[in-house]
LUMVEXGU-411814 format. One record per residue (C-alpha): residue number from 1; residue in three letters; y, x, z. Coordinates in steps of 0.25 Angstrom, whole numbers, plus 5000, padded with zeros to 4 digits. Layout:
# residues N
[NUM, "ALA", [Y, X, Z]]
...
# end
This chain:
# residues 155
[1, "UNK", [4638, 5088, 4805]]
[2, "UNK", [4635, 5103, 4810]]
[3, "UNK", [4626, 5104, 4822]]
[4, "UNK", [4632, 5108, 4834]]
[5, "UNK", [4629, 5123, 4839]]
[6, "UNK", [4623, 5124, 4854]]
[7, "UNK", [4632, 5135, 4862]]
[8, "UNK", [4623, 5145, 4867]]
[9, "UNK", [4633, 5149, 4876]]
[10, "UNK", [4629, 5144, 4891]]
[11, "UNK", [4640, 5136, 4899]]
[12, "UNK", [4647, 5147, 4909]]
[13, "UNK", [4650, 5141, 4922]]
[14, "UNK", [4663, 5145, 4929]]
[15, "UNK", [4661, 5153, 4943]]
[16, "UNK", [4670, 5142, 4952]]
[17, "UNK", [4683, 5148, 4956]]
[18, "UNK", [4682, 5154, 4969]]
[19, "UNK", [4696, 5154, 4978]]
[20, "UNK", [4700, 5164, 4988]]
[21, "UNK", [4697, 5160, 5001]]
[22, "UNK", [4711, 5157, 5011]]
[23, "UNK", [4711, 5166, 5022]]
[24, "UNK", [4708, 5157, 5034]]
[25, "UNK", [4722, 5155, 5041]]
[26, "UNK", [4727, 5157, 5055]]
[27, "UNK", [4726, 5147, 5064]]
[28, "UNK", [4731, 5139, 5069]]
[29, "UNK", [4737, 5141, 5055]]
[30, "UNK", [4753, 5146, 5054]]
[31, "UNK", [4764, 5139, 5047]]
[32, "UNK", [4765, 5141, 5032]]
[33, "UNK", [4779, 5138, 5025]]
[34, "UNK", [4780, 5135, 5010]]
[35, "UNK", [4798, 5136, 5011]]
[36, "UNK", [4809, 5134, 5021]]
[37, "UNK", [4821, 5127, 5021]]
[38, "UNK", [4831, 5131, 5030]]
[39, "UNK", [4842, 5122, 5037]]
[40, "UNK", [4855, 5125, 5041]]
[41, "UNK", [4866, 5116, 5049]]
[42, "UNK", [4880, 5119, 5043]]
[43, "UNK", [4893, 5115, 5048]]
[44, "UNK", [4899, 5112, 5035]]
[45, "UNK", [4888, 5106, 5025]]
[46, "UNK", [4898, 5106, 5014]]
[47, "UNK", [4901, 5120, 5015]]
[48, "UNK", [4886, 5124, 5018]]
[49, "UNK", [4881, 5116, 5004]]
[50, "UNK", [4893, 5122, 4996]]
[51, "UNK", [4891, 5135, 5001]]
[52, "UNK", [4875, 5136, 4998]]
[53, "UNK", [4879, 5131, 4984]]
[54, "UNK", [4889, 5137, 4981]]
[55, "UNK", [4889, 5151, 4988]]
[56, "UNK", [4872, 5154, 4987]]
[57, "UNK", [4871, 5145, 4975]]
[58, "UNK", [4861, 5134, 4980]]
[59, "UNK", [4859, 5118, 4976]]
[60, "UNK", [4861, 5107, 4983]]
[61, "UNK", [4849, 5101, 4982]]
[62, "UNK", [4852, 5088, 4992]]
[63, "UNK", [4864, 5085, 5001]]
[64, "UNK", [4862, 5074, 5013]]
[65, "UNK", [4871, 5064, 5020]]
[66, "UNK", [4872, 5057, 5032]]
[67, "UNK", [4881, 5044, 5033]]
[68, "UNK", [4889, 5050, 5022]]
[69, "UNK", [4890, 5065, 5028]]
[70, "UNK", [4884, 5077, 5020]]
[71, "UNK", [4873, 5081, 5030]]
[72, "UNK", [4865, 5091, 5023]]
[73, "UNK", [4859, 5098, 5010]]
[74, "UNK", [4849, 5104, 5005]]
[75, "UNK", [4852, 5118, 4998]]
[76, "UNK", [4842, 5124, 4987]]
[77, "UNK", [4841, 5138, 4984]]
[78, "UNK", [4830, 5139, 4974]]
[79, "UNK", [4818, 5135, 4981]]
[80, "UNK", [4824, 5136, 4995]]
[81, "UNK", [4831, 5124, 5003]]
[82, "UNK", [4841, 5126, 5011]]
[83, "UNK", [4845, 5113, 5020]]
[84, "UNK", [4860, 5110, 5026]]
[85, "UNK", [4863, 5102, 5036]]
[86, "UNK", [4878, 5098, 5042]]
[87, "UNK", [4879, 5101, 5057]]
[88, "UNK", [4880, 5089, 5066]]
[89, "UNK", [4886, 5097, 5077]]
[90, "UNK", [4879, 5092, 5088]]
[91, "UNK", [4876, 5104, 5091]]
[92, "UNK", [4892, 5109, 5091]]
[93, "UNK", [4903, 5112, 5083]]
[94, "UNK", [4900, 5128, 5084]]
[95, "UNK", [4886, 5128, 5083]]
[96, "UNK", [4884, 5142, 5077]]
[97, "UNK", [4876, 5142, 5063]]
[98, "UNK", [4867, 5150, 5056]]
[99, "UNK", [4866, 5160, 5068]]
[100, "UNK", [4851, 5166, 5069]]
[101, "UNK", [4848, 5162, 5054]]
[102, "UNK", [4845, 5169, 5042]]
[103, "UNK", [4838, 5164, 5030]]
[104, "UNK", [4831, 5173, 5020]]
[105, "UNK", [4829, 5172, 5006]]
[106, "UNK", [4824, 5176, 4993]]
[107, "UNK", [4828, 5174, 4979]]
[108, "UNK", [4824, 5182, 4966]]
[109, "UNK", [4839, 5181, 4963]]
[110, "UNK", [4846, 5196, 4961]]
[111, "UNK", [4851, 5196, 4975]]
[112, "UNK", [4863, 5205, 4972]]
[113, "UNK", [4868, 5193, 4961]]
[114, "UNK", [4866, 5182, 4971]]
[115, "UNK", [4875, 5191, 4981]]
[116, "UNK", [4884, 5193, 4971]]
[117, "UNK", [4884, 5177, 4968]]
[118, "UNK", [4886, 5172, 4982]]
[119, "UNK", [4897, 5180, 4984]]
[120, "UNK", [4904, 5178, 4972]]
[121, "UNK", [4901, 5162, 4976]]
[122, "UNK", [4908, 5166, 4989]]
[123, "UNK", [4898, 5171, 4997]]
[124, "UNK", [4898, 5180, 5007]]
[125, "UNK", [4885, 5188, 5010]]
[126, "UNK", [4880, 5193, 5024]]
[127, "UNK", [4876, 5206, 5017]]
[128, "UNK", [4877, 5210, 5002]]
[129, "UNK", [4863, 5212, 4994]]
[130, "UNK", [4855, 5224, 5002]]
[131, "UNK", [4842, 5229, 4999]]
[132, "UNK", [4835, 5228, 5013]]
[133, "UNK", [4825, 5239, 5018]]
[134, "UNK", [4812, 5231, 5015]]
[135, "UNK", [4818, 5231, 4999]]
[136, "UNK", [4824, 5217, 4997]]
[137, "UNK", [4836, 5213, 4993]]
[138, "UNK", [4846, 5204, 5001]]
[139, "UNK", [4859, 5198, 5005]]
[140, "UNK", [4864, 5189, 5016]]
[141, "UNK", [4874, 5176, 5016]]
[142, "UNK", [4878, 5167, 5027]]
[143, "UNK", [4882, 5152, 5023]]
[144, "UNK", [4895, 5145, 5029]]
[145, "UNK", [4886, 5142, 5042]]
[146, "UNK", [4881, 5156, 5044]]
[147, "UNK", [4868, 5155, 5040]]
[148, "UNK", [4862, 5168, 5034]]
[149, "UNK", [4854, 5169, 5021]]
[150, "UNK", [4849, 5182, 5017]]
[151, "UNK", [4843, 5181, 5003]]
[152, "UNK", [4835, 5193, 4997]]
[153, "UNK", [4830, 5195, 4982]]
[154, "UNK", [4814, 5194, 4980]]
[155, "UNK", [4809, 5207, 4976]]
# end
């Protein structure tokens, strides 16, 4: 059996990875949010699920029931949650919704298909696709409770 040869290369230590140091935060330190999910109270649960499903083209991803009564769902667009929830009324019959509200969105989807999609599911947009002065693209629609969603294509 061959003797072995002795390297006459040194063992090389690695330099230990140094990390970035984190800026020192303000304090006392601010809210920082990973997502949001917003609510909405609808008169007509039924109509508010069928409408997200089958006019903007979301899931269903859970529905809830009180004593037998649809009460609420849960709406998924991609990574976003939406959240339902049937009016008890307790704060009357003509309690005006979706007034003072407007929710914001992004997609990588062609925003002039999606346009096209939702009204041809029966849609109707607040505004058609319009390139707004800071360079994106965007269009509006309100759901059956007149809550406003503007959603604009990532650039």
């Amino acid at each position: 059996m061959p003797a072995k040869k002795k390297s006459t290369r040194k063992p090389t230590r690695k330099a230990p990875r140094s990390r970035p140091k984190r800026p020192t935060r303000r304090q006392p330190e601010t809210l920082r949010l990973r997502s949001v999910s917003p609510g909405f109270t609808v008169n007509d649960i039924e109509r508010s699920i069928a409408w997200y499903r089958d006019v903007l083209g979301c899931a269903v991803k859970d529905r809830w029931e009180r004593d037998g009564k649809l009460m609420g769902a849960v709406i998924k667009a991609g990574s976003v949650e939406l959240y339902l929830g049937q009016d008890d009324w307790k704060l009357g019959r003509d309690r005006k919704k979706g007034e003072g509200c407007r929710i914001y969105c992004s997609t990588v989807q062609h925003i002039d298909k999606l346009a096209t999609t939702i009204k041809a599911r029966g849609g109707t947009l607040l505004h058609d696709p319009q390139t707004e002065p800071w360079g994106e693209r965007d269009f509006a629609v309100a759901d059956p409770d007149g809550f406003k969603i503007t959603i604009s294509q990532v650039r």
